[in-house]
N, C-alpha and C positions, 0 to 999 in steps of 0.2 A: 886643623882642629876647629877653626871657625866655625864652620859647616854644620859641628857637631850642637854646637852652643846657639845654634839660629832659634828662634822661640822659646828659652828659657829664661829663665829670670835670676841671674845669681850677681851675688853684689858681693863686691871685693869693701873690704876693709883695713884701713893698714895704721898701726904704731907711731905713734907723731914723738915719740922721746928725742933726745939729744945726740944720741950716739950713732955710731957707724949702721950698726943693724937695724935701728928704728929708719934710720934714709935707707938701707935696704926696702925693708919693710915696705915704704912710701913707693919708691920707686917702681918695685914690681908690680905692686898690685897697677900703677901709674900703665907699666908698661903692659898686662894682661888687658888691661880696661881698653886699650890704644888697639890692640889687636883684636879685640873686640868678642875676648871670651865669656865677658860681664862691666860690670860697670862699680865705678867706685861709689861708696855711698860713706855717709858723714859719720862717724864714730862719735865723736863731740854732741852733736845733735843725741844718740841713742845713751851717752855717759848723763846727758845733761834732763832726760826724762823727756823729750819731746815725744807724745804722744801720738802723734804723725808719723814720725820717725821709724818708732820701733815699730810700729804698724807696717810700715814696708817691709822691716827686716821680716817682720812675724808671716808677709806673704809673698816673701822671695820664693822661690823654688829650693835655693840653698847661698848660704852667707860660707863666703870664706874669710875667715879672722886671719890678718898677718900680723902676729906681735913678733917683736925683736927679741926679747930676752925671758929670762927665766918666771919675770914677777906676773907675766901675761897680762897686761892691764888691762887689753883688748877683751880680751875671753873674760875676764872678770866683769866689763861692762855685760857682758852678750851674757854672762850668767844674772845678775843682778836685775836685768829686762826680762830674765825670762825665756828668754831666745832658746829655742832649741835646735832649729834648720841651721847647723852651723859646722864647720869644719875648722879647723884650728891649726896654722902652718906655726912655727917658732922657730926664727932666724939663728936663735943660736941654736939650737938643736940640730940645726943641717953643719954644726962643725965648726960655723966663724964665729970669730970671738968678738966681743963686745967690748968698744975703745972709746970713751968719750971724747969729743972734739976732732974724731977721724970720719972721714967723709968715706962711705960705699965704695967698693970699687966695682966694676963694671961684673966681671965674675961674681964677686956675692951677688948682686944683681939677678943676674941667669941663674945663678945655684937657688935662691928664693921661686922665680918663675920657675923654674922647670920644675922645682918638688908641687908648687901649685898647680902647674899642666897635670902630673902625675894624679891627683886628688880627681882632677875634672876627669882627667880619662875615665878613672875607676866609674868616676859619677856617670858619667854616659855610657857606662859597659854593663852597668845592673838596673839601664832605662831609665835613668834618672831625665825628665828632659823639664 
């Protein structure tokens, strides 16, 4: 899937909360970025107004949001900015449940990445490059 992502410009974002889904969250986008289907970019920086910032998100090709839970803190920054090149994963909504003080496990992990592969495929099957 690499292959496909070569000359595009998409920026992973991920959920910094406390719970199990938010390190979900972290980690995947961690691990898509590693495999080198986009690159992570600062949430913080786009919640905190840097004008820099959201100017990248504004000429990504496409932003995928990973928030953890239902409140979407993520998507709420990326609406608040403005942002509209954006895709929106939510960790609980793939099923797992949200534990404060419980660490990801490896499978949430994968189940987070794979529904993100899934978004990308989509994105490069209707030429998205």
């Amino acid at each position: 899937m690499a292959d496909c992502c070569s000359g595009s410009n998409v920026l992973f974002y991920a959920c910094s909360g406390g719970s199990n889904v938010a390190e979900a969250a972290d980690l995947a986008a961690r691990k898509l970025a590693a495999e080198g289907l986009g690159k992570m970019f600062c949430l913080a920086g786009l919640g905190a107004g840097i004008h820099s910032m959201i100017k990248t998100a504004a000429e990504a090709d496409f932003n995928i949001v990973i928030d953890g839970c239902p409140t979407k803190c993520a998507q709420k920054i990326f609406e608040k900015c403005g942002l509209r090149n954006t895709e929106v994963v939510c960790v609980s909504d793939l099923g797992i449940k949200k534990s404060s003080g419980v660490k990801a496990t490896a499978d949430e992990v994968n189940c987070v990445v794979a529904a993100v592969k899934e978004i990308l495929q989509k994105k490069w099957s209707e030429g998205v490059q």
